[in-house]
C-alpha positions in Angstrom: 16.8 16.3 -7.1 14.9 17.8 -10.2 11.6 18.7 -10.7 9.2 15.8 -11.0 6.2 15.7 -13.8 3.5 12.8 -13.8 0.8 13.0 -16.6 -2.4 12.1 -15.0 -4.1 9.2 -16.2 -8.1 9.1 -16.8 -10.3 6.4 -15.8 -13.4 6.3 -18.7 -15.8 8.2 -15.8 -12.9 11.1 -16.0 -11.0 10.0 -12.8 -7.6 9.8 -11.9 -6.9 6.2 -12.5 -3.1 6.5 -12.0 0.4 8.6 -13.0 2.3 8.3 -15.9 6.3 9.8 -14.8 7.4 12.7 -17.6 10.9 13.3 -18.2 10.8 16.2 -16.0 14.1 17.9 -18.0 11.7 17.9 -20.6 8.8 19.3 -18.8 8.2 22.7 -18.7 5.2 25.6 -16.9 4.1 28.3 -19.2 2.9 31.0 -17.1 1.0 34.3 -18.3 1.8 37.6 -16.7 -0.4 37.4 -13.4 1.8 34.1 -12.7 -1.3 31.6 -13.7 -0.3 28.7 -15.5 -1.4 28.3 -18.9 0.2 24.8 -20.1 2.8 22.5 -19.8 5.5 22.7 -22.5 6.8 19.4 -22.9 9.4 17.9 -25.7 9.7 21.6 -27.1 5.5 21.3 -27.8 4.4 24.6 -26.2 0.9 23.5 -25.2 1.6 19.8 -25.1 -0.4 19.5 -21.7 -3.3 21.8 -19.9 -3.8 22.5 -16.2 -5.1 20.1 -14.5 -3.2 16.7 -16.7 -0.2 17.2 -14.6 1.1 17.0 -11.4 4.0 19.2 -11.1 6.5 18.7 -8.1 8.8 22.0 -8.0 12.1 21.2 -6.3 12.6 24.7 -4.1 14.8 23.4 -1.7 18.1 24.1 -4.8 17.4 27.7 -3.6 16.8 31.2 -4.1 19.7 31.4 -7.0 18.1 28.7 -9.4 14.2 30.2 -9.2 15.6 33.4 -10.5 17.2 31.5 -13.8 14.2 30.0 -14.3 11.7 33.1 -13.9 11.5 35.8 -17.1 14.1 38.5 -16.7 10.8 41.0 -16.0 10.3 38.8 -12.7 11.4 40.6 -9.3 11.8 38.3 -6.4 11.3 40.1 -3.3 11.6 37.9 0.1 9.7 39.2 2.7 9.9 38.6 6.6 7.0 38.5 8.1 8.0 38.4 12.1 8.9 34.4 11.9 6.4 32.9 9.2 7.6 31.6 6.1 9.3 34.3 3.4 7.2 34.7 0.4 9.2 34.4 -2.7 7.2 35.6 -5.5 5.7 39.2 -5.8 2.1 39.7 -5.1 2.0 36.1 -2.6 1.1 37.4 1.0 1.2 35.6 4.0 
C-alpha cells in the first residue's frame, strides 16, 4: 500500500463538502527545514496544493528503510526507546 492523497473539496460556506482521491505517486510534501510543511507538489507543480487542501495518508508500516529514501540526505533519523512507548522516528519529536 502507497501513500494516499485526497484534495479536499469546499462547500460555498468554506466546508469540507467531500474528497477528491489524487494519484498519490504523483503527490508529493514539501517540507522546510524545521520539518513544517509548506505545499503539496503534485504532477511536478511544486506548489500545486497548500496545507490544509489535502489530506495526506503516509503509509509507515513499509518501514524504517523507505522513510530514509524519501527524507533529504541532511535528515538523521534517530529511534529512540523510551522504556516501552512508541520509538520516535524523526529528530526533535519527543514523546
Amino acid at each position: 500500500m502507497e501513500d494516499a492523497g485526497f484534495e479536499i473539496v469546499l462547500n460555498e460556506d468554506k466546508s469540507p463538502a467531500w474528497l477528491l482521491s489524487l494519484q498519490s505517486t504523483r503527490l508529493k510534501p514539501r517540507l522546510n527545514g524545521s520539518w513544517e510543511l509548506e505545499a503539496y507538489q503534485y504532477e511536478g507543480r511544486t506548489y500545486f496544493y497548500v496545507p490544509g487542501e489535502v489530506l495526506y495518508f503516509t503509509n509507515l508500516s513499509l518501514g524504517l528503510n523507505r522513510l530514509k529514501t524519501r527524507l533529504p540526505p541532511s535528515a538523521k533519523i534517530t529511534p529512540e526507546n523510551r522504556g516501552g512507548e512508541e520509538a520516535s522516528l524523526l529528530p526533535g519529536n519527543h514523546l
